[in-house]
PDB file of N, CA, C and O in Angstrom:
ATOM      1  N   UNK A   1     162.787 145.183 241.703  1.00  0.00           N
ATOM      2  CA  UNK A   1     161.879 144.566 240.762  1.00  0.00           C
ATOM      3  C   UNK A   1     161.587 145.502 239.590  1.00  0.00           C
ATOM      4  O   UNK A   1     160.989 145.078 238.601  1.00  0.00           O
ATOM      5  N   UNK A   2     162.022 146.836 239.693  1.00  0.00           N
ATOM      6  CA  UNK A   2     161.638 147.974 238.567  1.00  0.00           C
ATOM      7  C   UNK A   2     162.555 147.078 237.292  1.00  0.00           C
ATOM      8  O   UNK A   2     162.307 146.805 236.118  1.00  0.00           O
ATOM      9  N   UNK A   3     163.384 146.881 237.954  1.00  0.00           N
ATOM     10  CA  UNK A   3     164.863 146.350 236.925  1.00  0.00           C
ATOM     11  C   UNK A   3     164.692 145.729 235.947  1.00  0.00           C
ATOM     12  O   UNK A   3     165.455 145.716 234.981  1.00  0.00           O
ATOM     13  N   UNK A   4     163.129 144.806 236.115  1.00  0.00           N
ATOM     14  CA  UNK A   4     162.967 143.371 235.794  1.00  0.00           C
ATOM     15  C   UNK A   4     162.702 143.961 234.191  1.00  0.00           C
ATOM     16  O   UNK A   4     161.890 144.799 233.802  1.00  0.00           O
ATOM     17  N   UNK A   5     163.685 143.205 233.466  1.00  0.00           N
ATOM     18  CA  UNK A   5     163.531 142.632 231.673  1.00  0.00           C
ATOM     19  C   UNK A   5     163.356 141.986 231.277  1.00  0.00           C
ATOM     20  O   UNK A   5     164.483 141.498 231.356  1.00  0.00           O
ATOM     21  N   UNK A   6     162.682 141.104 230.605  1.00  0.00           N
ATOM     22  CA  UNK A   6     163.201 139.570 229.883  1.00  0.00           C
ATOM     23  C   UNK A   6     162.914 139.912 228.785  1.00  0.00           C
ATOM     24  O   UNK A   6     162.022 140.759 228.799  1.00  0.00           O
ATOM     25  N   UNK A   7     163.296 139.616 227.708  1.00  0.00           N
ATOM     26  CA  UNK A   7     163.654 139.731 226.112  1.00  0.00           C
ATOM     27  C   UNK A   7     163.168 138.248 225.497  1.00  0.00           C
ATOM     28  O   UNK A   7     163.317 137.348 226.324  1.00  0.00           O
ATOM     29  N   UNK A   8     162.614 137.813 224.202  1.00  0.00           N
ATOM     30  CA  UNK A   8     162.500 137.167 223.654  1.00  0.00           C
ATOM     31  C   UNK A   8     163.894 136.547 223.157  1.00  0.00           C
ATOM     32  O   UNK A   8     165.040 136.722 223.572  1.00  0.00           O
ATOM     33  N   UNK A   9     163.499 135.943 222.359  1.00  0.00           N
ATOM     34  CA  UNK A   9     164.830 135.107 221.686  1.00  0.00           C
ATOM     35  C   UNK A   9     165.134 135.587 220.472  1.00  0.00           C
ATOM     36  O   UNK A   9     166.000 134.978 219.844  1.00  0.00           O
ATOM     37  N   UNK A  10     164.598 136.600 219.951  1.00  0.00           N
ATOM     38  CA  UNK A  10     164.434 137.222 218.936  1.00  0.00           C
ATOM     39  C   UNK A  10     164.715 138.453 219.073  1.00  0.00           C
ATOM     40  O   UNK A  10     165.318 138.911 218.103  1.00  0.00           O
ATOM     41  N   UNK A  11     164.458 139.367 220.129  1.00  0.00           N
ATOM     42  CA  UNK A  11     165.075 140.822 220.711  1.00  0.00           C
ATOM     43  C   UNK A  11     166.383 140.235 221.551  1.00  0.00           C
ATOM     44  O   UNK A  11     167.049 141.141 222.052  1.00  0.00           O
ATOM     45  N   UNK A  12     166.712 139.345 221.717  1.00  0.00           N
ATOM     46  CA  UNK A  12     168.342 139.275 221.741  1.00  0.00           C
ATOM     47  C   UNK A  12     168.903 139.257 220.328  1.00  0.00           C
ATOM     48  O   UNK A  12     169.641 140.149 219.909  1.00  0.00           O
ATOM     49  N   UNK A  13     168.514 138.180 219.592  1.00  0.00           N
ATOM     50  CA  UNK A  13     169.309 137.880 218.262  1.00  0.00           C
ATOM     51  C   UNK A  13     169.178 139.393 217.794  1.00  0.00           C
ATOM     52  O   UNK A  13     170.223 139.704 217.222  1.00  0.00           O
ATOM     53  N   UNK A  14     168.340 140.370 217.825  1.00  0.00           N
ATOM     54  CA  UNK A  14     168.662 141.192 217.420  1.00  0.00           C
ATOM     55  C   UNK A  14     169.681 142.225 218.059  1.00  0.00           C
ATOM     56  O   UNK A  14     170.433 142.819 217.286  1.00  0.00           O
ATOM     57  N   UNK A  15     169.733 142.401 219.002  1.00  0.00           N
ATOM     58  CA  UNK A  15     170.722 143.130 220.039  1.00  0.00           C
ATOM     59  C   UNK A  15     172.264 142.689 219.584  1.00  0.00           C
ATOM     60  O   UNK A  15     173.188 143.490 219.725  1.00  0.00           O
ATOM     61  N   UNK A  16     172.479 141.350 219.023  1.00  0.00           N
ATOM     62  CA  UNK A  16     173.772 141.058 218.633  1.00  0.00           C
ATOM     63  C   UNK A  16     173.823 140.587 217.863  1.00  0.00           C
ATOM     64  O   UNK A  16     174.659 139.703 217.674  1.00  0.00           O
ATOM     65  N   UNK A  17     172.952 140.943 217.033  1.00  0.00           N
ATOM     66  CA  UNK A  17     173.129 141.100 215.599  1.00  0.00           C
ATOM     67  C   UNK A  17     173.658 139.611 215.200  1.00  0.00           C
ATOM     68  O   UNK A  17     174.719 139.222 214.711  1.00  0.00           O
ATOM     69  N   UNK A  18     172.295 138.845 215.675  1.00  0.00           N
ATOM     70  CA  UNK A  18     173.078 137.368 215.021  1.00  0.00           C
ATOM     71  C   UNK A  18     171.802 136.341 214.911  1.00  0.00           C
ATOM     72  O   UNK A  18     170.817 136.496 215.633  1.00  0.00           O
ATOM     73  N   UNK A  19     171.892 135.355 214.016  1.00  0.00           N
ATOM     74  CA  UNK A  19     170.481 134.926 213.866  1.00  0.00           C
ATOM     75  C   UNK A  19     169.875 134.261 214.869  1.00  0.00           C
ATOM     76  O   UNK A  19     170.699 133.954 215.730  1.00  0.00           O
ATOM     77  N   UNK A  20     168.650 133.868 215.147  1.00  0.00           N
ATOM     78  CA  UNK A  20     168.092 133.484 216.376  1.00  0.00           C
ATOM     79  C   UNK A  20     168.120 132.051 216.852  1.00  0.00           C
ATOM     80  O   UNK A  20     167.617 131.646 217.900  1.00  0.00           O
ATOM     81  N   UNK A  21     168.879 131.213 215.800  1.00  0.00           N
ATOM     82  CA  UNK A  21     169.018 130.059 216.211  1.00  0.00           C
ATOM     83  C   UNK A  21     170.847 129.911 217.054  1.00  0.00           C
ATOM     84  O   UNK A  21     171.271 128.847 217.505  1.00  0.00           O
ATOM     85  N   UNK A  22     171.584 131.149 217.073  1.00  0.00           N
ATOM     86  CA  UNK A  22     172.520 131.154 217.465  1.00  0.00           C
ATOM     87  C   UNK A  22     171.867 131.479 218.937  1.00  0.00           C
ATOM     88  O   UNK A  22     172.306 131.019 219.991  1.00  0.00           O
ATOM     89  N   UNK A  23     170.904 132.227 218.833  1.00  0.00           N
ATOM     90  CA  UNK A  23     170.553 132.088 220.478  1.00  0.00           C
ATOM     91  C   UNK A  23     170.238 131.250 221.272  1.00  0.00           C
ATOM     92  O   UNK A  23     170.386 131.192 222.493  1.00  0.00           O
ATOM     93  N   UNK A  24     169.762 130.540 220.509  1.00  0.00           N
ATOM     94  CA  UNK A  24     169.791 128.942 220.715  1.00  0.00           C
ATOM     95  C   UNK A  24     170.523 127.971 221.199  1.00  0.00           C
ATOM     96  O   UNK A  24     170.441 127.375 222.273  1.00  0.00           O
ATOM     97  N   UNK A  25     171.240 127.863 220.329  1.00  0.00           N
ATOM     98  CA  UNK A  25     172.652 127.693 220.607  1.00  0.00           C
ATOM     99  C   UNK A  25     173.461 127.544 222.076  1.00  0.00           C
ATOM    100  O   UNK A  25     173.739 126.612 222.831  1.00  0.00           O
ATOM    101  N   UNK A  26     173.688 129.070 222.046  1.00  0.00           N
ATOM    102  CA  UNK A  26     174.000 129.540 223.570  1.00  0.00           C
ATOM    103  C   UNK A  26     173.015 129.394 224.761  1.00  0.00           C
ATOM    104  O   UNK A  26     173.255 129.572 225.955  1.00  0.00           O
ATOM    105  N   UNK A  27     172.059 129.092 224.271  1.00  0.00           N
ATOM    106  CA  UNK A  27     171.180 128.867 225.570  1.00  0.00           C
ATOM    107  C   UNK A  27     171.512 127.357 225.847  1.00  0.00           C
ATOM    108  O   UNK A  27     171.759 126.980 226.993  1.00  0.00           O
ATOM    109  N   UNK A  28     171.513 126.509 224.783  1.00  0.00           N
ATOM    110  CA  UNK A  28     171.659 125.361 224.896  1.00  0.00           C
ATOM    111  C   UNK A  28     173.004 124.631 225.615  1.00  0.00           C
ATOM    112  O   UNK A  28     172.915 123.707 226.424  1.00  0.00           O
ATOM    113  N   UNK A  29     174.111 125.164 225.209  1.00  0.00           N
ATOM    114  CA  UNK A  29     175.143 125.208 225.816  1.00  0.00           C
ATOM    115  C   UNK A  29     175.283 125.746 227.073  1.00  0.00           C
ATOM    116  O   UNK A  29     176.316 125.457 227.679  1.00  0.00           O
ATOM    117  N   UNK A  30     174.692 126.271 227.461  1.00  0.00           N
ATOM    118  CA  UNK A  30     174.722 127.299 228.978  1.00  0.00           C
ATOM    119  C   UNK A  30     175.690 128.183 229.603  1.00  0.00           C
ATOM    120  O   UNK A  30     176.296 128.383 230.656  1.00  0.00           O
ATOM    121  N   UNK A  31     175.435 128.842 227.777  1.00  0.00           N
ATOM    122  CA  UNK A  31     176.145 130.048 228.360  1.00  0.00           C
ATOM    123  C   UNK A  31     175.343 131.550 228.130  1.00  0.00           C
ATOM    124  O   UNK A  31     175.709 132.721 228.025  1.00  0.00           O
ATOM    125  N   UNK A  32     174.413 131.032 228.118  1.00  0.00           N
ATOM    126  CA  UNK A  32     173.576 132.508 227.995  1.00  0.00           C
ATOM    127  C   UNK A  32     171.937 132.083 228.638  1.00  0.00           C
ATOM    128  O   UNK A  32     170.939 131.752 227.997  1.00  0.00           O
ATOM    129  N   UNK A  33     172.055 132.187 229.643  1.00  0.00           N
ATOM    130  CA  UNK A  33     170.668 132.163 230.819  1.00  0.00           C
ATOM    131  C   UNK A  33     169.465 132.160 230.306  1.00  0.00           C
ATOM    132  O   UNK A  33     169.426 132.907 229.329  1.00  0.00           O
ATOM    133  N   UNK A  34     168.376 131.606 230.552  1.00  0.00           N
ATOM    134  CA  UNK A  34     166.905 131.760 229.966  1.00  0.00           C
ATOM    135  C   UNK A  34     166.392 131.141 231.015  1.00  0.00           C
ATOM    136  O   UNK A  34     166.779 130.200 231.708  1.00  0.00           O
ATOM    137  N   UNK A  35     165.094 132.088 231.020  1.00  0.00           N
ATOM    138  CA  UNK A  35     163.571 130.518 231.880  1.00  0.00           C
ATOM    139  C   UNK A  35     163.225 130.864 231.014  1.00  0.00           C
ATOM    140  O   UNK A  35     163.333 131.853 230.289  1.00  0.00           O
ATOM    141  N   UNK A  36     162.661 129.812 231.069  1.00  0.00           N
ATOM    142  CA  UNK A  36     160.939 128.781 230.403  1.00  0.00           C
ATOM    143  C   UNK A  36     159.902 129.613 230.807  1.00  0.00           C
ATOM    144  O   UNK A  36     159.849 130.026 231.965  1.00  0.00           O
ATOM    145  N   UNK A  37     159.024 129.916 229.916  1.00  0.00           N
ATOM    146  CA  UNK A  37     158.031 130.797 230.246  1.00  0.00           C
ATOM    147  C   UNK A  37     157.000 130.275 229.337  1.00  0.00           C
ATOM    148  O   UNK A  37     157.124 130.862 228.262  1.00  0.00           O
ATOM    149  N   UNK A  38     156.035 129.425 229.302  1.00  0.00           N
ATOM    150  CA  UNK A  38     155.020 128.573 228.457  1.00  0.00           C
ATOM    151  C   UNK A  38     156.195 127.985 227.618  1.00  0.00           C
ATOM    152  O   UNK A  38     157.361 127.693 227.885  1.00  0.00           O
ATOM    153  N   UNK A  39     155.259 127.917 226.258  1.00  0.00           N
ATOM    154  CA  UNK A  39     156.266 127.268 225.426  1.00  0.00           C
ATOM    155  C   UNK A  39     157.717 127.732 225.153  1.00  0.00           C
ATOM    156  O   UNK A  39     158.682 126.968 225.190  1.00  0.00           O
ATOM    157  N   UNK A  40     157.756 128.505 224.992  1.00  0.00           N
ATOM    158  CA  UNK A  40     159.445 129.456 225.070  1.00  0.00           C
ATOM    159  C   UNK A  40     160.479 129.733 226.276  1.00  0.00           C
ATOM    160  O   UNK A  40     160.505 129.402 227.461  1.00  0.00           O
ATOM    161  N   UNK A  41     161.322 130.491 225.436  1.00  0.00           N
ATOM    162  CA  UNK A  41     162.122 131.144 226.652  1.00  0.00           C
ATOM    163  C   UNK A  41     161.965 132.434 226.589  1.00  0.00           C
ATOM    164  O   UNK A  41     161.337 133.053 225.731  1.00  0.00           O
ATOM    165  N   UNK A  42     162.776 133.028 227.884  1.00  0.00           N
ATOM    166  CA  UNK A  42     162.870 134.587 228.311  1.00  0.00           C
ATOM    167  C   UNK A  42     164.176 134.617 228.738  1.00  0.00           C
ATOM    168  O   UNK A  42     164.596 133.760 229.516  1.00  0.00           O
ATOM    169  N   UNK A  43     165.042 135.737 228.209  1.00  0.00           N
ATOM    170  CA  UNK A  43     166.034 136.045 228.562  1.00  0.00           C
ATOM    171  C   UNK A  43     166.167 136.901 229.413  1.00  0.00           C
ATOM    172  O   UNK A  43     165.749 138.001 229.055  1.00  0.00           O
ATOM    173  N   UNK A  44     166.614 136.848 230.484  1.00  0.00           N
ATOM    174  CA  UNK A  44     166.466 138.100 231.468  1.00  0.00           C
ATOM    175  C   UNK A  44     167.807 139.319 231.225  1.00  0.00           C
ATOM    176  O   UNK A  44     168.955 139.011 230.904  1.00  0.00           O
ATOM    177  N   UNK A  45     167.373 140.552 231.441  1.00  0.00           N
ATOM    178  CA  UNK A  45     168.642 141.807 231.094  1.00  0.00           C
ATOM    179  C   UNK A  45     169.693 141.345 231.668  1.00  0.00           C
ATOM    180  O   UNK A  45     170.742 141.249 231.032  1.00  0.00           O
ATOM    181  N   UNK A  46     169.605 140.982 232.947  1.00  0.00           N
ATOM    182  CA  UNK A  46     170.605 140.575 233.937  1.00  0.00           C
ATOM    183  C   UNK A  46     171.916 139.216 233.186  1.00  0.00           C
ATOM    184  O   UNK A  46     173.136 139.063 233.138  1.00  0.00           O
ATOM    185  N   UNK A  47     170.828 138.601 232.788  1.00  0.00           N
ATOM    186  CA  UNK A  47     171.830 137.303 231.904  1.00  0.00           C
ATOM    187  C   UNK A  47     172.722 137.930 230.387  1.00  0.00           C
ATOM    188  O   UNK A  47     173.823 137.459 230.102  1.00  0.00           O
ATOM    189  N   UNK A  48     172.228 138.750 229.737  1.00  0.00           N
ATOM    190  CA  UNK A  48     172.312 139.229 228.732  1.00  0.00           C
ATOM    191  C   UNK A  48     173.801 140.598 229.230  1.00  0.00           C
ATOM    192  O   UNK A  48     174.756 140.763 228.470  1.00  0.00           O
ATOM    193  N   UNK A  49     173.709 141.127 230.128  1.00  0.00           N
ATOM    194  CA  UNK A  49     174.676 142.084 231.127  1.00  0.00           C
ATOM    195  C   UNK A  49     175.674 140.742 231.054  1.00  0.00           C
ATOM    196  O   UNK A  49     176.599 140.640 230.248  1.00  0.00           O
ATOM    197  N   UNK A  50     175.391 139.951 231.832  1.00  0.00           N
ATOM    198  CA  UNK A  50     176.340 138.350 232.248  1.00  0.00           C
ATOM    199  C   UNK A  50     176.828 137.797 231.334  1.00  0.00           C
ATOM    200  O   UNK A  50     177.806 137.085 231.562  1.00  0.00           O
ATOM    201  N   UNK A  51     176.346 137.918 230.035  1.00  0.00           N
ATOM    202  CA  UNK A  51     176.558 137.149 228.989  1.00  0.00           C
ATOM    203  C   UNK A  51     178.114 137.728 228.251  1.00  0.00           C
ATOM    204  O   UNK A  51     179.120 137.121 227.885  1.00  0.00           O
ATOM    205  N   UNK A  52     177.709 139.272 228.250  1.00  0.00           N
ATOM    206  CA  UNK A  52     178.594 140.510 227.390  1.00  0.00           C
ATOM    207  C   UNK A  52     179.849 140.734 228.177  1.00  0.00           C
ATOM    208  O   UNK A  52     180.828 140.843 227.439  1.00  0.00           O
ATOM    209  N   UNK A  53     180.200 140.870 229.894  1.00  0.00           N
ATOM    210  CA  UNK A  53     180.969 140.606 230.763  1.00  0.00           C
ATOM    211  C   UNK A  53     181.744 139.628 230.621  1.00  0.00           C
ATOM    212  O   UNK A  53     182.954 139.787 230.456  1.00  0.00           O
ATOM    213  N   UNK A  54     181.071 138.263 230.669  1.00  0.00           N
ATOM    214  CA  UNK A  54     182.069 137.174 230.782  1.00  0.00           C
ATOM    215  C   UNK A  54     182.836 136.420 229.550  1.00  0.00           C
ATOM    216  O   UNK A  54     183.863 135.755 229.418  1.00  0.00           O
ATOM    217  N   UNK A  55     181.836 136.862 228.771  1.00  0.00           N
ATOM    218  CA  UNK A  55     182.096 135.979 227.343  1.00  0.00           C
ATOM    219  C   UNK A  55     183.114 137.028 226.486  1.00  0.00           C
ATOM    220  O   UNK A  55     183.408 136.628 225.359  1.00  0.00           O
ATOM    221  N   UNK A  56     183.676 138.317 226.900  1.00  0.00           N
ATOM    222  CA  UNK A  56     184.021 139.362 226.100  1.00  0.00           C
ATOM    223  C   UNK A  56     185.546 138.400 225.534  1.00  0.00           C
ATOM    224  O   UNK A  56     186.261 137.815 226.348  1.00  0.00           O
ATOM    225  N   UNK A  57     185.820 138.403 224.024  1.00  0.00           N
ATOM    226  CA  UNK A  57     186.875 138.069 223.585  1.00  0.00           C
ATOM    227  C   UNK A  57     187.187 136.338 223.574  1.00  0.00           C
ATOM    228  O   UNK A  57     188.235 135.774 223.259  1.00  0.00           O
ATOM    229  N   UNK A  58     186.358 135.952 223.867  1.00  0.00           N
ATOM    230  CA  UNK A  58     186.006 134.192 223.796  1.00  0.00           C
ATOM    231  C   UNK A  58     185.330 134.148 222.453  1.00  0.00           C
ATOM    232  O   UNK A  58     184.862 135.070 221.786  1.00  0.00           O
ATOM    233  N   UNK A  59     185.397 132.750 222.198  1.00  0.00           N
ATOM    234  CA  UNK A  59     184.633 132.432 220.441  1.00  0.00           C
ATOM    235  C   UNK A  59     183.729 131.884 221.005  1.00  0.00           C
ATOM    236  O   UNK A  59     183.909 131.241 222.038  1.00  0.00           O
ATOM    237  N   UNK A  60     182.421 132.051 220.361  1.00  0.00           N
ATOM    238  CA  UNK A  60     180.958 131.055 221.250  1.00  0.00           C
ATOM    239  C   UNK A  60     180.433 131.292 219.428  1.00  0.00           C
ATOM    240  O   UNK A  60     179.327 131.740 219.125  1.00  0.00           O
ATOM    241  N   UNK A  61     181.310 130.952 218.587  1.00  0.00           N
ATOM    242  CA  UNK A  61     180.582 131.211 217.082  1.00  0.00           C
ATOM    243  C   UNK A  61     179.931 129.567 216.960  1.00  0.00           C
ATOM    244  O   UNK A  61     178.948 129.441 216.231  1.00  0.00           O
ATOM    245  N   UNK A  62     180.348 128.613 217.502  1.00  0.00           N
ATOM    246  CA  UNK A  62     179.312 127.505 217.596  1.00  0.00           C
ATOM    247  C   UNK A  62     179.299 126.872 219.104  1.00  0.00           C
ATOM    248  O   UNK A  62     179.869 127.335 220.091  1.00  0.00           O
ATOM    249  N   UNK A  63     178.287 125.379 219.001  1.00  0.00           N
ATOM    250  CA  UNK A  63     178.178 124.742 220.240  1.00  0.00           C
ATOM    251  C   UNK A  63     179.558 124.277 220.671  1.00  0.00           C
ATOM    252  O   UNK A  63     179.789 124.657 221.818  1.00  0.00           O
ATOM    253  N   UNK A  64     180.588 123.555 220.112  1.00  0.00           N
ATOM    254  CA  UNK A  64     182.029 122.878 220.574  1.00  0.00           C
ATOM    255  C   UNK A  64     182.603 124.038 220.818  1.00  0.00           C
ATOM    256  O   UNK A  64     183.217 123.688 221.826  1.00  0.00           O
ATOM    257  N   UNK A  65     183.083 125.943 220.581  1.00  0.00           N
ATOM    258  CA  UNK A  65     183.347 126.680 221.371  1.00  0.00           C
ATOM    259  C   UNK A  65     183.090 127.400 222.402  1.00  0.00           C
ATOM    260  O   UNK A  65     183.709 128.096 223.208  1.00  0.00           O
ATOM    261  N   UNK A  66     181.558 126.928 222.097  1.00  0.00           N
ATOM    262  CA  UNK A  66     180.464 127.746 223.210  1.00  0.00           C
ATOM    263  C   UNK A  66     181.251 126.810 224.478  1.00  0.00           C
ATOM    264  O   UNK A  66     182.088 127.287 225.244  1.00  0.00           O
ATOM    265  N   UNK A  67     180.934 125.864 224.490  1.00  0.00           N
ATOM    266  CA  UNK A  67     181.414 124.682 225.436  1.00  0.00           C
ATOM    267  C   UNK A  67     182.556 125.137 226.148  1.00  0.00           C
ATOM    268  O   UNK A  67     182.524 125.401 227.350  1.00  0.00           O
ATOM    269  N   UNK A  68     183.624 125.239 225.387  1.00  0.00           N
ATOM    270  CA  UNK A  68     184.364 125.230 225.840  1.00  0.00           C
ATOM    271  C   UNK A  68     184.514 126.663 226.217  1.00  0.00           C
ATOM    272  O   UNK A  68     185.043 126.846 227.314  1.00  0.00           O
ATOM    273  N   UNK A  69     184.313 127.264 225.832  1.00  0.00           N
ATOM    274  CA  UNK A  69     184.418 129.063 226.551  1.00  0.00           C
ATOM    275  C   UNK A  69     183.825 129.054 227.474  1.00  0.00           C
ATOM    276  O   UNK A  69     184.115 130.063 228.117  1.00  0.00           O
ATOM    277  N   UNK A  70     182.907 128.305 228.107  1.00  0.00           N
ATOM    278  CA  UNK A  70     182.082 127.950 229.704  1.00  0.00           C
ATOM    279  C   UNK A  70     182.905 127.545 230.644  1.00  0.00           C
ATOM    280  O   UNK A  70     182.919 127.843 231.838  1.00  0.00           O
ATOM    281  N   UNK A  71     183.699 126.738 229.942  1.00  0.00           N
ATOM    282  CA  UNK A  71     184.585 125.945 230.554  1.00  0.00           C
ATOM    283  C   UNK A  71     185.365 127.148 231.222  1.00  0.00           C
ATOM    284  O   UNK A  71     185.216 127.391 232.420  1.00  0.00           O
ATOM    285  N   UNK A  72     186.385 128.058 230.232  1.00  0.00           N
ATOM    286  CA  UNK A  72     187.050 128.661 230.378  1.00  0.00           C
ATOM    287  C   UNK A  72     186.583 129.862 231.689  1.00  0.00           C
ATOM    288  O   UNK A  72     187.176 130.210 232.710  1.00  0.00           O
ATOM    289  N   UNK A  73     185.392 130.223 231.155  1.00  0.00           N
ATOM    290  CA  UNK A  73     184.245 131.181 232.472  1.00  0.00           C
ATOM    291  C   UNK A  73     184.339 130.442 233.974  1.00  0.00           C
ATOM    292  O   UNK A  73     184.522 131.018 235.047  1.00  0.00           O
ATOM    293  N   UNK A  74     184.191 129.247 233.788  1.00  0.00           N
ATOM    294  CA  UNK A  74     183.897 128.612 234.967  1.00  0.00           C
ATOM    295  C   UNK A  74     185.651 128.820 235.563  1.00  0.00           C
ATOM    296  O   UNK A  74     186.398 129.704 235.982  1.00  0.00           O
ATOM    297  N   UNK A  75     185.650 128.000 235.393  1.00  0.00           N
ATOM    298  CA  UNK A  75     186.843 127.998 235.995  1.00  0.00           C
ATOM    299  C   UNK A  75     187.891 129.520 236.410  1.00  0.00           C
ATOM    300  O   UNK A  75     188.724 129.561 237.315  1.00  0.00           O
ATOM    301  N   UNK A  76     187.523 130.707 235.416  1.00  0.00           N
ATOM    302  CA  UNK A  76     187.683 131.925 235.816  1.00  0.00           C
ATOM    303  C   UNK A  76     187.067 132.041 237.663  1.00  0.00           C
ATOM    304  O   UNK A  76     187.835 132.376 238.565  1.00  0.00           O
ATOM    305  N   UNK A  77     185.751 131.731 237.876  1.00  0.00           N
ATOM    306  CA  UNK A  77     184.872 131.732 238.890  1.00  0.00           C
ATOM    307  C   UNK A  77     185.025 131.043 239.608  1.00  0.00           C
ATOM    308  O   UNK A  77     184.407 130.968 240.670  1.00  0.00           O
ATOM    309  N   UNK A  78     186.361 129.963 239.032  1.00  0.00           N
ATOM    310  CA  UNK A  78     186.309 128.995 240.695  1.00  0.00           C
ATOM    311  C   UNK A  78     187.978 129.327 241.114  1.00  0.00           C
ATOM    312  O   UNK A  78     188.618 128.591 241.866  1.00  0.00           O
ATOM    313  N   UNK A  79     188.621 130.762 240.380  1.00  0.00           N
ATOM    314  CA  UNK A  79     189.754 131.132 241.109  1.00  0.00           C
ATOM    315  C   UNK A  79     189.720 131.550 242.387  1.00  0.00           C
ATOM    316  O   UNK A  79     190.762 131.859 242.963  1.00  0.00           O
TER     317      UNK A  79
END
């Protein structure tokens, strides 16, 4: 439980240097993990670790690649 992070949606967009509605984005698509925490989300370190691992060298520059680069993840995971 020391481990425990969660990041705003805004200290991610900044971590990768990309605007915060792209975090969006990826959350929306489901490829980048969040809970609900009142009105918002929380990104946990752990998802953000998960995110940089699986997604390395995939395009997630919008929702129709995000999609489909899940696709591509998943199915990595159901070899």
């Amino acid at each position: 439980m020391d481990d425990l992070k969660l990041f705003t949606r805004e200290e991610v967009a900044e971590l990768f240097n990309v605007h915060v509605a792209t975090i969006t984005m990826l959350k929306d698509a489901g490829v980048l993990s969040a809970i609900k925490i009142g009105k918002g989300y929380m990104f946990p370190k752990e998802s953000i670790i998960n995110f940089e691992n699986n997604y390395l060298n995939l395009d997630v520059s919008n929702m129709k690649k995000a999609i489909a680069s899940r696709a591509i993840v998943e199915s990595r995971d159901n070899i």
